[in-house]
C-alpha positions in Angstrom: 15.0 17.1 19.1 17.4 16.6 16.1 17.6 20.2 13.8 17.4 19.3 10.0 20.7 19.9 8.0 19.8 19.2 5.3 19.9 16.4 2.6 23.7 15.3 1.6 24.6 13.4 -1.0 27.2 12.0 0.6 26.7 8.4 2.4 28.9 8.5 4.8 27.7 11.8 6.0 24.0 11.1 6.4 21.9 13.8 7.5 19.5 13.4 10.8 15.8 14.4 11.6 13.9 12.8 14.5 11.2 11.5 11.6 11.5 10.2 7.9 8.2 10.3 5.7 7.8 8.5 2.7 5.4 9.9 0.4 3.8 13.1 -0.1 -0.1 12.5 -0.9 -2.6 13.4 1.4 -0.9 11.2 4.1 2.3 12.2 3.6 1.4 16.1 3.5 -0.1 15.6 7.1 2.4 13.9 8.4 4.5 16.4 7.6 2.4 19.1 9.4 0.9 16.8 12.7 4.6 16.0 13.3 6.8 19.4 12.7 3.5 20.8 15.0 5.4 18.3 17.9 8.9 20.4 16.9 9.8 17.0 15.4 12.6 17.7 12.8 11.2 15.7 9.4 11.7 15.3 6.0 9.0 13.8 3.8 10.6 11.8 0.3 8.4 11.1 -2.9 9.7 10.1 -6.3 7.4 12.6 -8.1 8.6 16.1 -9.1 5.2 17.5 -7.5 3.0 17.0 -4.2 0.0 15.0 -4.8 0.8 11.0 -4.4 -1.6 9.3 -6.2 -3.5 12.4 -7.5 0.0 13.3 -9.1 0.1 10.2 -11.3 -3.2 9.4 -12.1 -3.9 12.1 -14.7 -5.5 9.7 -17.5 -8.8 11.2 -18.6 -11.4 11.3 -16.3 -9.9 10.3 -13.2 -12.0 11.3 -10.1 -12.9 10.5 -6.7 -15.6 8.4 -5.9 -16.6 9.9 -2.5 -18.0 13.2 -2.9 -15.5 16.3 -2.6 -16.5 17.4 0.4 -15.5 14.7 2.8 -13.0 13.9 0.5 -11.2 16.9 2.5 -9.3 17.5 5.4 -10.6 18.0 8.3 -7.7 19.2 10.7 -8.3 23.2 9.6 -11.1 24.4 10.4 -9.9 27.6 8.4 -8.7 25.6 5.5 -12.6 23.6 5.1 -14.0 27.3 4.9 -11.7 29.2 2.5 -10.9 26.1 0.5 -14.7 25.5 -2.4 -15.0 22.5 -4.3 -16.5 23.1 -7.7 -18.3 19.6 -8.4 -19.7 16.7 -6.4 -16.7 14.3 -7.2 -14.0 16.0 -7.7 -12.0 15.4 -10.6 -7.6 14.8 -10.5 -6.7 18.3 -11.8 -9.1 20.0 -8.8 -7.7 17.3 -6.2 -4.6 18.1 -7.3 -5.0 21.8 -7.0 -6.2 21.6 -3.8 -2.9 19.3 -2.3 -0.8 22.0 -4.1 -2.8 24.4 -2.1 -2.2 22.8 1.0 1.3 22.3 0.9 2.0 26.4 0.8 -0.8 27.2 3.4 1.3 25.4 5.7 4.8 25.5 4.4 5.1 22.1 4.0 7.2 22.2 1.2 11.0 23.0 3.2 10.8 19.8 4.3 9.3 17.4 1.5 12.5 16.7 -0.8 11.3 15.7 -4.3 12.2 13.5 -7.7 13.8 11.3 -4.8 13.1 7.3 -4.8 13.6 6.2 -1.4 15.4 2.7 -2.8 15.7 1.1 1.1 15.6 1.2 4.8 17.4 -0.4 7.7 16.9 -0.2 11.2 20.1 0.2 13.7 19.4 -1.9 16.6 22.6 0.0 18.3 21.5 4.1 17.2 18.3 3.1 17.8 17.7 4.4 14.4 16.4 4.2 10.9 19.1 4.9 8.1 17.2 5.6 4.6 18.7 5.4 1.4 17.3 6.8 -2.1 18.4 6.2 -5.6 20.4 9.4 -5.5 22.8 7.7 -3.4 21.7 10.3 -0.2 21.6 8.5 3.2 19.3 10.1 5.9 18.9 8.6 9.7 16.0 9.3 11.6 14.9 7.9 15.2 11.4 7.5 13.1 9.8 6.5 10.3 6.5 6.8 8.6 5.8 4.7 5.3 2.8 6.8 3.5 3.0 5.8 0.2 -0.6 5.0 -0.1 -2.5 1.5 -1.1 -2.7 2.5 -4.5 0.6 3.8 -6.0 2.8 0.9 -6.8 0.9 0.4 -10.5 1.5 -2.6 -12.5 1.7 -3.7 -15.9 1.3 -8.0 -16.2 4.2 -9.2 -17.9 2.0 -10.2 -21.8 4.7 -11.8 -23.9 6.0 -9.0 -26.8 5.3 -6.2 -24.4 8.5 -4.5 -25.4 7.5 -5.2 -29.0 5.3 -2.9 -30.1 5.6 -0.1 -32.0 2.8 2.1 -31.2 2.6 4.3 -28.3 1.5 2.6 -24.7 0.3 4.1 -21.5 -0.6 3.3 -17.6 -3.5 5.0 -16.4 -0.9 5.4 -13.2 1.6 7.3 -15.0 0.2 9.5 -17.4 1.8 12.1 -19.4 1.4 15.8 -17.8 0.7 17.2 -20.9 -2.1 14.5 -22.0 -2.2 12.5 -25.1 -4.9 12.9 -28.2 -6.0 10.1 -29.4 -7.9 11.8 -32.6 -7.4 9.6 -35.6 -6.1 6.6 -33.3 -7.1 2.7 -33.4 -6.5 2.3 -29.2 -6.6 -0.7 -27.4 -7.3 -0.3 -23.5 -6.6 -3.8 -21.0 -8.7 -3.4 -18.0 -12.4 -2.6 -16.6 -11.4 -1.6 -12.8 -12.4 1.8 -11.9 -9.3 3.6 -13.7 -11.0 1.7 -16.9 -14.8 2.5 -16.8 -13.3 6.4 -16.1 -11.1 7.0 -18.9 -13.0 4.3 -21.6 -15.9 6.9 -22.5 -13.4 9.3 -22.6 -10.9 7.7 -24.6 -13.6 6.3 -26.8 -15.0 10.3 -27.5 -12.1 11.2 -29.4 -10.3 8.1 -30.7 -11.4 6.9 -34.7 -11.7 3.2 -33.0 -11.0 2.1 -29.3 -11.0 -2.2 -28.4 -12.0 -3.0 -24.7 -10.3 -6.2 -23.6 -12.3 -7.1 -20.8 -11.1 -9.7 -18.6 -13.4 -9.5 -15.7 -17.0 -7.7 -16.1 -17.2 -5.5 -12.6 -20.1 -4.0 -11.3 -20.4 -0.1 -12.1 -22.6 2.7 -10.7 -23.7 6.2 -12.4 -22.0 8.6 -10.6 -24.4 11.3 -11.5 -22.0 13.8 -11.1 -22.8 17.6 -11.2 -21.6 21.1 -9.8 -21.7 21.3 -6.4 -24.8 23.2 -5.5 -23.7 26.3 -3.3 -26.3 26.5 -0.9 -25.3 22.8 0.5 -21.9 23.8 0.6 -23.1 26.7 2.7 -24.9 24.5 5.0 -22.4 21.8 5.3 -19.9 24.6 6.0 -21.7 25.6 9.0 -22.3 22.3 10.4 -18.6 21.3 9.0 -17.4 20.2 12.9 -20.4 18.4 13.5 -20.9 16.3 9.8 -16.7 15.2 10.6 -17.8 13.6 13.9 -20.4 11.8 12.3 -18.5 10.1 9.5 -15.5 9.7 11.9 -17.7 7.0 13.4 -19.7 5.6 10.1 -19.2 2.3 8.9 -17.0 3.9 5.9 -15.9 6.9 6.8 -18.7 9.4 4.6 -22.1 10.3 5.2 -23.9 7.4 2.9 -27.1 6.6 4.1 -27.3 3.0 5.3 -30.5 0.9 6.1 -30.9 -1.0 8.8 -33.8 -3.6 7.0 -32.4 -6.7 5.2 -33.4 -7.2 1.8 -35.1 -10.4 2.4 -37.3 -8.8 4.5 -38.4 -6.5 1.9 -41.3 -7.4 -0.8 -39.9 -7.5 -4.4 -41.2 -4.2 -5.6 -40.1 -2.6 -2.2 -36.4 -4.3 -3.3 -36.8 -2.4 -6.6 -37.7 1.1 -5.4 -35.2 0.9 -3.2 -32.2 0.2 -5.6 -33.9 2.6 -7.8 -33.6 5.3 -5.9 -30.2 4.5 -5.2 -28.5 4.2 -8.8 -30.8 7.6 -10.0 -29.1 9.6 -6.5 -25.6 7.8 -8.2 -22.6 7.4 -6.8 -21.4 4.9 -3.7 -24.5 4.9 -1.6 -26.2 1.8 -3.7 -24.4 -0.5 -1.0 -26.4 1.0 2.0 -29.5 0.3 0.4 -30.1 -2.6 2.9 -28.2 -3.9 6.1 -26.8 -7.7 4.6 -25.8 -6.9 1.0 -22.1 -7.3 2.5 -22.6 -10.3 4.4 -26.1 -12.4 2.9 -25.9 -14.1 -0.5 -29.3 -14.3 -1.6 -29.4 -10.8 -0.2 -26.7 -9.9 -2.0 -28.0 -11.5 -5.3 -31.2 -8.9 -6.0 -28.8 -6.2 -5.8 -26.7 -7.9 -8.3 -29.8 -8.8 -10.6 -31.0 -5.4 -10.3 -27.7 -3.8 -11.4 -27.3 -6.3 -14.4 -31.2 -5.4 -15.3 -29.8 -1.8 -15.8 -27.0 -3.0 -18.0 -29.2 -4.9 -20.1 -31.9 -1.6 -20.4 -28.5 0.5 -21.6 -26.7 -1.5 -23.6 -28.8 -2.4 -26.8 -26.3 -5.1 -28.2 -27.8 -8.6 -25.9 -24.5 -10.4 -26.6 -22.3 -6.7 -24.9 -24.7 -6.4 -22.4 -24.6 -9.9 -21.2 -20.5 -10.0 -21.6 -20.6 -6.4 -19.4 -22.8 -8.3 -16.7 -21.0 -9.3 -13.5 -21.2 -12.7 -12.4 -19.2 -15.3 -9.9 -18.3 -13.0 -7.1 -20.9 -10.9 -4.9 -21.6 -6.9 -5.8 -18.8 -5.2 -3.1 -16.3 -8.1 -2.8 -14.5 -6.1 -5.9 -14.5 -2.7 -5.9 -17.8 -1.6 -7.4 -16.8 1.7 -9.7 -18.5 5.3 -10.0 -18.8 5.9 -13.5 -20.1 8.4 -16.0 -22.1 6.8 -19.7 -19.4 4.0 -19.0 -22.3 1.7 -19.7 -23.6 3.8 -22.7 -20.3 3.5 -24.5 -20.6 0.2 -25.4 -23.8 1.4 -28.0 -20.9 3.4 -29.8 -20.1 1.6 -33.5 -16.9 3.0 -33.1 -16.2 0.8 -29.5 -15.7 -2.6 -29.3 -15.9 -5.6 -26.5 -13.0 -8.1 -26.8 -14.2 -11.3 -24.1 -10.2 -11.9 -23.0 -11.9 -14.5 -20.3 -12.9 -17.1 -23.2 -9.6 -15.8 -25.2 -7.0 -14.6 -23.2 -4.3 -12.1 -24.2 -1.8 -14.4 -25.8 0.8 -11.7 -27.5 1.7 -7.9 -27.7 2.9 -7.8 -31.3 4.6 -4.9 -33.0 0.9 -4.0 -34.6 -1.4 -4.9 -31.8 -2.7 -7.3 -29.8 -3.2 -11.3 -30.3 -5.7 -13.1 -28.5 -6.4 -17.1 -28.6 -8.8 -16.3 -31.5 -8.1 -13.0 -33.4 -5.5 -9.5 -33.7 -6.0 -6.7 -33.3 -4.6 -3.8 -35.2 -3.6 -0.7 -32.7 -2.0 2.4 -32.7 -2.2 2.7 -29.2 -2.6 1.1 -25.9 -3.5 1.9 -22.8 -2.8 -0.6 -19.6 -5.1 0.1 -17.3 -4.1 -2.8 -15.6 -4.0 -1.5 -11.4 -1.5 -1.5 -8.7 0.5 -4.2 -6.7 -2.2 -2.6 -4.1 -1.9 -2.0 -0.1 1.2 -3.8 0.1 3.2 -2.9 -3.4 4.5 0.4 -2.3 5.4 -0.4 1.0 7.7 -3.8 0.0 9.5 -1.5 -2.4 11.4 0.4 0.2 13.2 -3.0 1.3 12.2 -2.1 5.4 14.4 -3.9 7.1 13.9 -4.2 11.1 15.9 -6.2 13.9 18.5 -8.8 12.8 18.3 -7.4 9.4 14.6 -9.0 9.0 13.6 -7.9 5.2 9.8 -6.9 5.7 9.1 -9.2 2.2 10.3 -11.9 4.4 8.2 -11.1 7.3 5.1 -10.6 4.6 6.3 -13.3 2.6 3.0 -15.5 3.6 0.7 -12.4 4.1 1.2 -9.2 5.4 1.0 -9.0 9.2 0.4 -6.2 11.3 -1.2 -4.6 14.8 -3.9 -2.6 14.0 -2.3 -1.8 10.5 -0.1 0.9 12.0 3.3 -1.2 12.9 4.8 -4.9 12.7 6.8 -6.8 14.7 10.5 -6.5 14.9 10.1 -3.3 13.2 10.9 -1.0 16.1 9.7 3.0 15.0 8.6 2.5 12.0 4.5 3.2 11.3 2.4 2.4 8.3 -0.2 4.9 7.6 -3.3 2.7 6.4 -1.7 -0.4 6.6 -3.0 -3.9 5.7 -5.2 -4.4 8.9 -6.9 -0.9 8.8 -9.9 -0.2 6.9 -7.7 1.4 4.6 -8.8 1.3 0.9 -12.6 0.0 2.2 -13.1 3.3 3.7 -12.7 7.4 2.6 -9.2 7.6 3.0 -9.1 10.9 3.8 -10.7 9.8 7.7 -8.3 7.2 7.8 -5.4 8.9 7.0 -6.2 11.8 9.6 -7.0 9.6 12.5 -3.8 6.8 11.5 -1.4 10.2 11.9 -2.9 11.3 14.8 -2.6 8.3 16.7 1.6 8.1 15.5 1.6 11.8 17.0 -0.3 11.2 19.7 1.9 8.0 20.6 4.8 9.6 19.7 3.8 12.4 22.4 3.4 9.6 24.8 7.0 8.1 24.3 8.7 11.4 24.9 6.6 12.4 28.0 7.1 8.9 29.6 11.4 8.8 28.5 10.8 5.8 26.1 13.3 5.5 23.1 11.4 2.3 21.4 8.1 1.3 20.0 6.7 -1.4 18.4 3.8 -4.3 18.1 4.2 -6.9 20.8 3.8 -10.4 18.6 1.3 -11.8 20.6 -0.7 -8.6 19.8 -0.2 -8.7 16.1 -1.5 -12.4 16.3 -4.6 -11.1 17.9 -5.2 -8.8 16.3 -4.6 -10.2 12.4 -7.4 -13.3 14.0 -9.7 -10.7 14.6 -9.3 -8.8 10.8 -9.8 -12.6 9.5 -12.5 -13.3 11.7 -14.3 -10.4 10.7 -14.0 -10.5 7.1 -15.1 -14.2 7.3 -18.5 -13.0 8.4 -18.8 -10.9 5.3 -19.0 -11.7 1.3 -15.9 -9.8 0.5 -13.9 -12.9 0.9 -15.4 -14.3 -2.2 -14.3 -12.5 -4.4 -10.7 -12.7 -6.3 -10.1 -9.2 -6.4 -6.8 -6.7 -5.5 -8.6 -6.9 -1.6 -6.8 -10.0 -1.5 -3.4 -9.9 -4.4 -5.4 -11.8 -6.9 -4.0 -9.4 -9.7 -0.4 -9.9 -8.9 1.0 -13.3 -10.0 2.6 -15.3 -6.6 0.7 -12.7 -3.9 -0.2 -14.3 -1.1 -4.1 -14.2 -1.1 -4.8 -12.8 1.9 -8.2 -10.4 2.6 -5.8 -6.8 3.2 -8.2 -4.5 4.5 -10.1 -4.5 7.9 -13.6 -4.0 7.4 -14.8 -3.9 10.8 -15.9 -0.3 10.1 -14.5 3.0 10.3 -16.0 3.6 13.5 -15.6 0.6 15.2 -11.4 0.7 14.9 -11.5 4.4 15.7 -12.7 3.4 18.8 -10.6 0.1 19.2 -7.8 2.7 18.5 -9.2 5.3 21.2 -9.2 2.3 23.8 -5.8 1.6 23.3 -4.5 4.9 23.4 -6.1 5.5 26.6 -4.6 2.2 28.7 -1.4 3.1 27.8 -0.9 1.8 24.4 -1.3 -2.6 24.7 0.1 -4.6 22.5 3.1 -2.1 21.8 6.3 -3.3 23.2 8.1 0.4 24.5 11.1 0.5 25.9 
């Protein structure tokens, strides 16, 4: 095994390690651990000047998790799930944060994550048999591996409005918010987008600003969160059945422990319908989806849940003509991501809050003042874009992977990304994605996923050394197969209709392609398993 020497900032002295990571977020921060545990020599990269991937950035006001704190957790320490107590149901960016911070000195990981570094391109040596990265610092590293975990939701964008540079007010990204905050007291702001960084930070945002102006594009389906401290005697019983409770959602649909039904909504009676989804948006949070077995995959299932959900719109929102412009309609409730929310809703009743319909009137300008629509301005002393990510794919594109014969992976992807089993891509020898396009990924708690994609790159990785093999990576004919399947699959469900960041539809010239794999969390573990134990088909080792 290569012994790390250390970073040089000279190119034509590049440094070696047996492993390159890229990114240092909760995939990253295990790699790091799973692989030094092999005695692999690493070093992990991330642009930030902290731990924490896309809990570093994200800092806008009230940013949180939408699956509950305590699966949102790792489970590799046993020690680390006991000592470590969540103080609310979802937990909020500062307390995620916290608890990555606390993770990276429990196990040291720190020595060997290099930080405020862009990794700006990768190459592969078909003669080394190596990877030589280069960051923006002009340092040149060269490792036999490497692992791409810069998460599915980190490469944030900003669409390209005409005057954007114009303005003369202050602007913000939910994705890249100031450390130290920003008041809003006294301010007229504008915020662009109704995703789930939108319906977190609006009520917020709206709380202390004199005015704030919604430009709504799209009207997405939202769900109460009903978030609260977490109650200490659950967290005492969880904690002793902690092993147990991360088997189960290992093999869920989704990776957590939401209860799903296993009775169609058509075969319920219209009050029965009602109770149901009642109970479901008072418990709050993610779960609403589970209340029946076809709501992902039956249309006139699909459409009580959606009535019912705008019905509870309409009973918040007193204004008809807000309510009925904040009501969904056109794609099926879960084909976009449906957001956890808290008084998101109840905001709109504010006098001081207003709805701009940029559907019928698009965004036409950014002026020095504002913001011009087809049919009005809008005076601002602020705006805030929260306007998404270039998702699953973004990230990954940016660190110009280039495999055998020079291949550039945006070549490759130029039609759709293509992978086996979301972990590796043809003529891309050594080099892993951790949820990749083709995992369940960003339809799943990414915390499972993360933990079982770096255990199979150990575990695989193990297997190379113990058998003398030097090269890895996904036999074509496999990646075919298996990128069939992932299509075949999600062409049995509704999430294929709608236009939504599952499928590029918020970056101009993506390929729309359905990303994720939403087979379930259980099913690929155990398509994963399989493989693993007949020797690894469908990667080409040599």
């Amino acid at each position: 095994m290569a012994r790390p020497s250390g970073i040089s900032a000279r190119p034509e002295q590049p440094a070696e390690f047996d492993v390159v990571i890229v990114g240092a977020g909760f995939a990253g921060l295990y790699a790091v651990h799973r692989l030094r545990e092999l005695g692999l020599a690493v070093r992990c990269y991330d642009a930030a000047s902290g731990v924490g991937g896309t809990w570093f950035w994200n800092r806008y006001p009230g940013a949180r998790c939408d699956v509950e704190s305590m699966d949102y957790s790792y489970s590799f320490s046993p020690e680390l799930e006991q000592e470590w107590s969540w103080t609310e149901r979802y937990p909020a960016q500062p307390e995620i944060l916290r608890y990555l911070n606390h993770v990276a000195d429990r196990f040291d990981l720190r020595r060997d994550i290099q930080l405020e570094t862009r990794v700006t391109g990768a190459s592969y040596d078909e003669t080394a048999g190596r990877w030589e990265v280069r960051t923006g610092q002009g340092d040149v590293a060269r490792a036999r591996f490497l692992v791409i975990a810069t998460g599915c939701l980190s490469a944030a964008r900003i669409p390209d409005f005409p005057g954007l540079g114009s303005f003369q007010g202050a602007t913000y990204h939910t994705a890249d918010w100031p450390d130290e905050g920003v008041d809003f007291t006294g301010k007229r702001v504008g915020v662009i987008g109704t995703g789930s960084s939108g319906t977190q930070a609006i009520p917020l945002i709206a709380a202390q600003a004199a005015h704030t102006t919604v430009f709504q594009r799209t009207a997405n389906f939202s769900l109460p969160a009903r978030n609260r401290p977490l109650d200490r005697e659950y967290e005492r019983a969880l904690k002793a059945r902690y092993q147990e409770h991360r088997e189960f959602v290992r093999y869920t649909p989704n990776g957590t422990a939401r209860r799903n039904s296993d009775r169609s909504a058509l075969e319920a009676s219209a009050e029965e319908r009602r109770t149901e989804y009642e109970s479901r948006w008072q418990e709050g949070g993610g779960g609403f989806i589970g209340a029946f077995n076809d709501l992902l995959k039956n249309q006139d299932a699909n459409d009580t849940a959606a009535e019912f959900l705008r019905s509870k719109i309409r009973e918040i929102v007193r204004d008809p003509r807000v309510a009925d412009l904040l009501s969904p309609r056109g794609f099926p409730v879960g084909s976009k991501r449906v957001t956890v929310d808290t008084d998101y809703y109840a905001t709109f009743n504010r006098p001081d809050v207003t709805l701009v319909d940029v559907h019928s009137a698009p965004i036409e300008e950014i002026t020095p003042t504002g913001i011009r629509t087809a049919d009005a301005s809008y005076e601002l002393d602020a705006i805030v874009f929260a306007t998404g990510f270039d998702a699953i794919t973004g990230a990954v594109l940016a660190i110009d992977p280039r495999g055998r014969g020079g291949l550039h992976l945006r070549d490759k992807w130029s039609a759709g990304p293509r992978t086996y089993l979301g972990l590796v891509t043809a003529g891309f020898p050594n080099l892993f994605l951790v949820t990749g396009p083709g995992s369940p990924s960003v339809i799943s708690n990414m915390v499972v996923s993360i933990e079982q994609h770096v255990d199979f790159i150990a575990d695989h990785l193990v297997y190379l050394n113990k058998n003398g093999l030097e090269v890895t990576e996904a036999d074509a004919a496999a990646e075919d197969a298996w990128m069939d399947h992932v299509n075949e699959v999600a062409a049995g469900t509704l999430f294929v209709k709608g236009n939504s960041w599952y499928v590029g539809a918020n970056v101009p010239g993506k390929p729309r392609i359905f990303m994720p794999y939403v087979g379930g969390v259980g099913v690929y573990r155990r398509k994963c398993e399989d493989i693993a134990a007949s020797d690894y088909p469908g990667f080409r080792t040599t």
